[in-house]
N, C-alpha and C positions, 0 to 999 in steps of 0.2 A: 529707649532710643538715646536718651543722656547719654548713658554707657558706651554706647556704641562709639559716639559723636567723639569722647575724651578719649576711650581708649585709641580709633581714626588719629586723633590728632597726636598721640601718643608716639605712634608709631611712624607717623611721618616727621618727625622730630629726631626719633630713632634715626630713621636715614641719614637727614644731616647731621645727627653725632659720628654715624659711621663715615660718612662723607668725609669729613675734620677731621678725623684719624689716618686715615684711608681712602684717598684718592686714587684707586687700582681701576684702571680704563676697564681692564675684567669686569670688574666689580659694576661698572657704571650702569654700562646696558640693565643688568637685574632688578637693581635699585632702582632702574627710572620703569621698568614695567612693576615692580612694587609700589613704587610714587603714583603710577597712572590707578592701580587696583583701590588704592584708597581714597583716591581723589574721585574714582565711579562709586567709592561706598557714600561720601560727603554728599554726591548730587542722591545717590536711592535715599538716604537717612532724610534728604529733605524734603523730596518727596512724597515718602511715609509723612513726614510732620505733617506737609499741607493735606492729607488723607485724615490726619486725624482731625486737624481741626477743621474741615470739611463735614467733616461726620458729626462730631460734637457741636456744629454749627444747625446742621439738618435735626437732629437729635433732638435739641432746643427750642430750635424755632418750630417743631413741627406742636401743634394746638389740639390734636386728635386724640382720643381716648387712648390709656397706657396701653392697654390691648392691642390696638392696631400700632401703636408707634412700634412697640415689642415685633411686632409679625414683620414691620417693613424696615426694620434696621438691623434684624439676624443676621439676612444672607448679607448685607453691608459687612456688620462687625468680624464674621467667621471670614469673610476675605483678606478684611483688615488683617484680621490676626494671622491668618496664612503667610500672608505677606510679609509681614514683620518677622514670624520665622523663620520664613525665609533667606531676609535677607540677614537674620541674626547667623544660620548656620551656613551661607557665603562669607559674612564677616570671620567667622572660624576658622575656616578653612583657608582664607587668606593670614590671618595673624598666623595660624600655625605652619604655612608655607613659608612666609618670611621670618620665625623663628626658623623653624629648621635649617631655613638657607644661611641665616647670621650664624647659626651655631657649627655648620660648616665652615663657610666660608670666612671668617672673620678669627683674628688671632686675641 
């Protein structure tokens, strides 16, 4: 989720370098629906964090034989991770729509 977080900020950084070069009204509308898609990944990524440390909180505190902790934080963890790749391969598909858009649209 680091990852996720630096590349996020990466890319919205991105924008206002193209911004500073390139103030095309065209241009603006795009960029601000790229701004808004990474600003929905910032609020999922954190999210996920409060999931994980929710988990790892139950996780710890829970005082019951490894056996049963194991049986009651499976279907927990396998959502967890569903989720996380989920939202890894929407992060994807948003970086690679706003590359392919800069690599158009941009001189």
């Amino acid at each position: 989720m680091s990852f996720l977080m630096e590349e996020n900020v990466y890319l919205k950084n991105r924008i206002a370098e193209v911004l500073k070069a390139n103030c095309d009204a065209r241009l603006l509308a795009n960029l601000e629906t790229f701004q808004t898609s990474f600003i929905c990944t910032d609020s999922l990524v954190a999210l996920l964090r409060n999931d994980v440390m929710e988990f790892e909180k139950r996780w710890l505190a829970d005082g019951t034989s490894v056996e049963l902790v194991n049986k009651n934080i499976a279907g927990s963890l396998k959502r967890l991770r569903e989720n996380i790749n989920a939202a890894e391969r929407t992060f994807n598909q948003r970086q690679s729509s706003f590359n392919d858009y800069l690599l158009e649209n941009i001189q």
